[in-house]
C-alpha positions as CSV (number, residue, x, y, z in Angstrom):
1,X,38.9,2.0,14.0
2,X,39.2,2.9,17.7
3,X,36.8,-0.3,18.8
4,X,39.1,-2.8,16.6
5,X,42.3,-1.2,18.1
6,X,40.5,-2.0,21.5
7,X,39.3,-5.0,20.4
8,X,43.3,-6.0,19.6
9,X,44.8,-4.3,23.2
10,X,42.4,-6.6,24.9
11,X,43.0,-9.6,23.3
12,X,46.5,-9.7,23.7
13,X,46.4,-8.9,27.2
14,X,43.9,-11.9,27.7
15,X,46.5,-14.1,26.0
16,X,49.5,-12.9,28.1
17,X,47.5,-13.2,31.4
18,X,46.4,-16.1,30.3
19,X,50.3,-17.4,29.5
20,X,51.1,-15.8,33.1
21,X,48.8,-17.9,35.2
22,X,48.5,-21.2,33.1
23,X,51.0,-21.7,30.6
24,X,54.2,-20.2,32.5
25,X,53.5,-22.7,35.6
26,X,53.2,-25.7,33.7
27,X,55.7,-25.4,31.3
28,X,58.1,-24.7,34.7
29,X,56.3,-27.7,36.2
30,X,57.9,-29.8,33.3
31,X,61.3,-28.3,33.0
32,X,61.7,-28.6,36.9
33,X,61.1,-32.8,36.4
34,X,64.0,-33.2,34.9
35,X,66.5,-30.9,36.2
36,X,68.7,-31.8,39.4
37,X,68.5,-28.7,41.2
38,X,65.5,-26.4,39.2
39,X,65.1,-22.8,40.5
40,X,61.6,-20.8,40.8
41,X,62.7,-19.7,36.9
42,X,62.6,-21.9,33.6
43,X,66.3,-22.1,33.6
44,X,68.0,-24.0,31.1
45,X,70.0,-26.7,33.1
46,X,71.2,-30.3,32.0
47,X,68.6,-32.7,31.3
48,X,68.0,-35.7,33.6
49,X,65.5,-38.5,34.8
50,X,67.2,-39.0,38.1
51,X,63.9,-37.2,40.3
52,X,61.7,-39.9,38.5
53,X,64.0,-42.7,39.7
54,X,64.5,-41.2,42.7
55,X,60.6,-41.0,43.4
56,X,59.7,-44.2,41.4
57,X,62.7,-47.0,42.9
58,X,64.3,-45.2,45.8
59,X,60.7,-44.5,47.2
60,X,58.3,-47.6,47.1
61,X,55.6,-45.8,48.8
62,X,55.5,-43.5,45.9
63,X,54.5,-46.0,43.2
64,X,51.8,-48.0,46.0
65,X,49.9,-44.5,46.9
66,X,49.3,-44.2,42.8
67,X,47.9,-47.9,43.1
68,X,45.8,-47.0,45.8
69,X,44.5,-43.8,44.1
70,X,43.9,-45.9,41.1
71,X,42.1,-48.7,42.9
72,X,40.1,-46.2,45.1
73,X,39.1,-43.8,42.3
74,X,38.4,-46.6,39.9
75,X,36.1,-48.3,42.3
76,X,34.4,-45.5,43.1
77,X,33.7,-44.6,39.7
78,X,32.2,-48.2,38.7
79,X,30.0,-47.2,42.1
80,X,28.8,-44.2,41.2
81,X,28.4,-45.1,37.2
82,X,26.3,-48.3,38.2
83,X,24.1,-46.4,41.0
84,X,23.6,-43.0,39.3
85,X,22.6,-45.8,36.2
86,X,19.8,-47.1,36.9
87,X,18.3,-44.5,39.7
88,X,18.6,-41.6,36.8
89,X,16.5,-44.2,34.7
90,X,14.1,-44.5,37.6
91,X,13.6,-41.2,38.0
92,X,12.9,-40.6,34.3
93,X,10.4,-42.9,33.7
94,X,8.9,-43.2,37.1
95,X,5.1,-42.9,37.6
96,X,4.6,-41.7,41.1
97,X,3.6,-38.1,41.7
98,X,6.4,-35.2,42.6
99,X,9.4,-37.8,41.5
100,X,11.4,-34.7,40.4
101,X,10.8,-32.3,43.5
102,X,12.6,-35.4,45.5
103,X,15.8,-34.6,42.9
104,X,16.0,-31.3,44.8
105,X,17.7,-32.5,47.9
106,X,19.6,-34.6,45.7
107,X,21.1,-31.8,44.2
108,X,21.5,-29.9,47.3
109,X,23.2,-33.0,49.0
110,X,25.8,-32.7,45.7
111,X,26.5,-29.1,46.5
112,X,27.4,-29.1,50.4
113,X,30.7,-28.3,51.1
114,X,33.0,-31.7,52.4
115,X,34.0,-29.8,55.6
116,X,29.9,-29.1,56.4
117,X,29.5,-33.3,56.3
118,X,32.9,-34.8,57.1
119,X,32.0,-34.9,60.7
120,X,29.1,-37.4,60.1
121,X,31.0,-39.1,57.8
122,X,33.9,-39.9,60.1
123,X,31.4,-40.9,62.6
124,X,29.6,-43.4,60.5
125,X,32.8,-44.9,59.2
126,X,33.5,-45.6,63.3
127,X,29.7,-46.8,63.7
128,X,30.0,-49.4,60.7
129,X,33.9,-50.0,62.0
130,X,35.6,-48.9,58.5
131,X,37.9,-46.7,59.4
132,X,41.3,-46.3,58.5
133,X,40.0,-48.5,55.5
134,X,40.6,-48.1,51.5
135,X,36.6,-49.5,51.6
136,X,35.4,-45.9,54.0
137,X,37.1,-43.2,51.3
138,X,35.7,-45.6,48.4
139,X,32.0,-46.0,49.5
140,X,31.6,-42.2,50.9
141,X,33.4,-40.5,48.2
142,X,31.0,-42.9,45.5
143,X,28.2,-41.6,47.6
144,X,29.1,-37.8,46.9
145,X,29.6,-37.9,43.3
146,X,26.1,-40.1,42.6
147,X,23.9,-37.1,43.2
148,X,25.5,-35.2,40.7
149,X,25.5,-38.4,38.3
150,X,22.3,-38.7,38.5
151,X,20.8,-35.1,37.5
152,X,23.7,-35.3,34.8
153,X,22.1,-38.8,33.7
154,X,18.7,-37.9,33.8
155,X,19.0,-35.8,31.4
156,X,20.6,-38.1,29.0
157,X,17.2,-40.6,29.7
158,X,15.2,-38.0,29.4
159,X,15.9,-37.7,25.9
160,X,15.6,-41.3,24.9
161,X,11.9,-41.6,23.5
162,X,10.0,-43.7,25.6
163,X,8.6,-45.9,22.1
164,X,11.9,-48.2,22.0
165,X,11.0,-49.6,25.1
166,X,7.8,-50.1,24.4
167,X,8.2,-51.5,21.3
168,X,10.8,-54.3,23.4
169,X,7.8,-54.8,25.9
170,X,5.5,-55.4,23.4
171,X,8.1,-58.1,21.8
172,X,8.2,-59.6,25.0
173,X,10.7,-57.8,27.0
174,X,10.7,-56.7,30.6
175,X,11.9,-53.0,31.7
176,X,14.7,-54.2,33.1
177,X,15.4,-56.3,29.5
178,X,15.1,-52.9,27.8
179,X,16.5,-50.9,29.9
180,X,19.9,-52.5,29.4
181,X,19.5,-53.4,25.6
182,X,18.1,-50.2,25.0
183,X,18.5,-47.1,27.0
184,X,22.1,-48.1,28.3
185,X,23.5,-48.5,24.8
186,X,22.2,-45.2,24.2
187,X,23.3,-43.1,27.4
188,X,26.8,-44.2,26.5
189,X,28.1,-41.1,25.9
190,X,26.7,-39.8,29.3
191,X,28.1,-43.1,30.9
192,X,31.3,-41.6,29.7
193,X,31.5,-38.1,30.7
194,X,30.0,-38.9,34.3
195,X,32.9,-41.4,34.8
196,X,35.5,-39.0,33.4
197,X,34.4,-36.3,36.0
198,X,33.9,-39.3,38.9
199,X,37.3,-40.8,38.1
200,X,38.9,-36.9,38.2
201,X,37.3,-35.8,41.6
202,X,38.2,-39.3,43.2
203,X,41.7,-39.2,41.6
204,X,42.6,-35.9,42.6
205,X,40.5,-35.7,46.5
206,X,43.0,-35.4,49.1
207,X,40.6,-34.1,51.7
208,X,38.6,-37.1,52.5
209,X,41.3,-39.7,52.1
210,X,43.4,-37.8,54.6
211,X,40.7,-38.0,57.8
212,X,39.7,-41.2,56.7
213,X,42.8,-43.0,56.4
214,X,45.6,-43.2,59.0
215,X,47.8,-45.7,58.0
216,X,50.8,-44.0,55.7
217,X,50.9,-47.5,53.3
218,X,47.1,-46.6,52.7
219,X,47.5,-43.4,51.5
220,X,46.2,-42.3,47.8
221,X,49.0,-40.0,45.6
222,X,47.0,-36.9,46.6
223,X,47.9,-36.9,50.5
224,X,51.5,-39.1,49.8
225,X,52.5,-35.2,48.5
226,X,53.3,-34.3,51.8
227,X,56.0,-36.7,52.1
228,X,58.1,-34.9,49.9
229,X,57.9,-32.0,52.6
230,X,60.5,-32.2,55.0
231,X,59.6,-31.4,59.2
232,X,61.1,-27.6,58.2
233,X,59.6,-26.9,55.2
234,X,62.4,-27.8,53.1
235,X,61.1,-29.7,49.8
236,X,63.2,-31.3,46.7
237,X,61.2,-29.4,43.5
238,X,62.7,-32.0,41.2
239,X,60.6,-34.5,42.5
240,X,57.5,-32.6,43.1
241,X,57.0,-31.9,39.6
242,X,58.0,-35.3,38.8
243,X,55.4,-36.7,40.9
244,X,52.8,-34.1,39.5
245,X,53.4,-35.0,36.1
246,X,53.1,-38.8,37.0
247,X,50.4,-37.8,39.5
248,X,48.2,-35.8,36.4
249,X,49.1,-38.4,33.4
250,X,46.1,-41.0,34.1
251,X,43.8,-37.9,33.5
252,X,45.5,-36.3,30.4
253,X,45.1,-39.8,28.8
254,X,41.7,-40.2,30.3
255,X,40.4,-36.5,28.7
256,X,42.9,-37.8,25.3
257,X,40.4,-41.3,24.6
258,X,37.5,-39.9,26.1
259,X,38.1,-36.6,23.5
260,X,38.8,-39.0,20.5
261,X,35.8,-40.9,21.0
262,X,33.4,-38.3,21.9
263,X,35.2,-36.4,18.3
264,X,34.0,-39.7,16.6
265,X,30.8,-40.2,17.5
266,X,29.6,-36.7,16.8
267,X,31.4,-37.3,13.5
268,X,29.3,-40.3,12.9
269,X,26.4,-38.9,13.9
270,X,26.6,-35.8,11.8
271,X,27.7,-38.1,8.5
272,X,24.4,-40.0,9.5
């Protein structure tokens, strides 16, 4: 009896510090959006949509940073989808000897702290004269996400049996033939997870983009946030949670399709 009663005291205090820390901001996050003058409390004031005109048609560098986040995060994630592709497929079926003690520093290379490798990075941007460029933040921050694509991926080929492909090479195929008729079709649903996460860590990455990029107009959504600082501190809350909830809504539909489809292909499978 005492171990159930337990059981119950812990529970709810999970769920209410649970509400505290996640639910509780949020919901304030979305009440604040459309009130004029929101406190630090979910205060029931008059409904409006003036701080998503305000930040939407008042402000024009609003709405371009979001393109540029879009462009440089979807770019990236084509990048890193394509590259981790094929060399996770390479390093499957490769032949040559110790092919996965080289995924080691691959791994490691995925795990280093930006701040450790920014320096470098900066300086290669000047060598190949790409700084203050869209193209630097695209290309380094595809080449930081495709070690961890390709272990994820791997795994995925790994588990394809090797007999499909050469069944395809018997028929006449080569391995690049099969590897695109076969194996892709079939590391979909890895395809799709690796450029859910990809498209998340370029969309929200503000670290990068801000020593890379200079220029204001070139600016993804994730540094633009400081504009809505003033010089003293001073900030309108209004539009800061209306720009987080237009900031976070290309991921919540991202995770809503990606859910959906992942949902119905276990489904199928499991009918099957």
């Amino acid at each position: 009896m005492w171990k159930g009663f337990v059981k119950l005291i812990l529970t709810i205090f999970v769920a209410l510090f649970g509400l505290t820390l996640f639910i509780l901001p949020l919901a304030w996050i979305f009440i604040a959006a459309f009130q004029v003058k929101p406190g630090m409390g979910l205060g029931l004031e008059p409904l409006t949509l003036s701080n998503f005109y305000s930040i939407l048609a008042e402000r024009v560098d609003i709405p371009m940073s979001l393109i540029n986040s879009l462009i440089i995060a979807g770019i990236s994630t084509i990048l890193t989808t394509v590259v981790g592709s094929l060399a996770a497929y390479g390093f499957s079926r490769s032949k040559f000897p110790h092919a996965d003690a080289l995924l080691f520093p691959i791994l490691l290379f995925s795990t280093l702290p930006l701040a450790i490798i920014i320096v470098p990075i900066y300086s290669e941007s000047l060598l190949f004269n790409i700084q203050d460029t869209m193209l630097a933040v695209i290309l380094f921050m595809a080449a930081l996400s495709t070690p961890f694509t390709i272990i994820l991926l791997k795994g995925f080929v790994d588990e394809i049996p090797t007999d499909y492909e050469d069944a395809a090479m018997v028929d006449g195929a080569s391995q690049v033939k099969a590897f695109f008729a076969i194996d892709l079709p079939l590391m979909k649903n890895g395809i799709f997870v690796v450029s859910l996460l990809s498209f998340a860590g370029a969309w929200g990455n503000f670290f990068l983009p801000l020593i890379l990029i200079m220029s204001e107009e070139k600016l993804p959504a994730a540094c633009k946030l400081f504009t809505l600082y003033s010089q003293y501190g001073g900030v309108d809350l209004g539009q800061v949670a209306a720009f987080a909830i237009i900031y976070a809504m290309p991921l919540l539909v991202i995770y809503f399709f990606l859910g959906k489809y992942l949902g119905t292909t276990v489904a199928s499978g499991i009918k099957g």
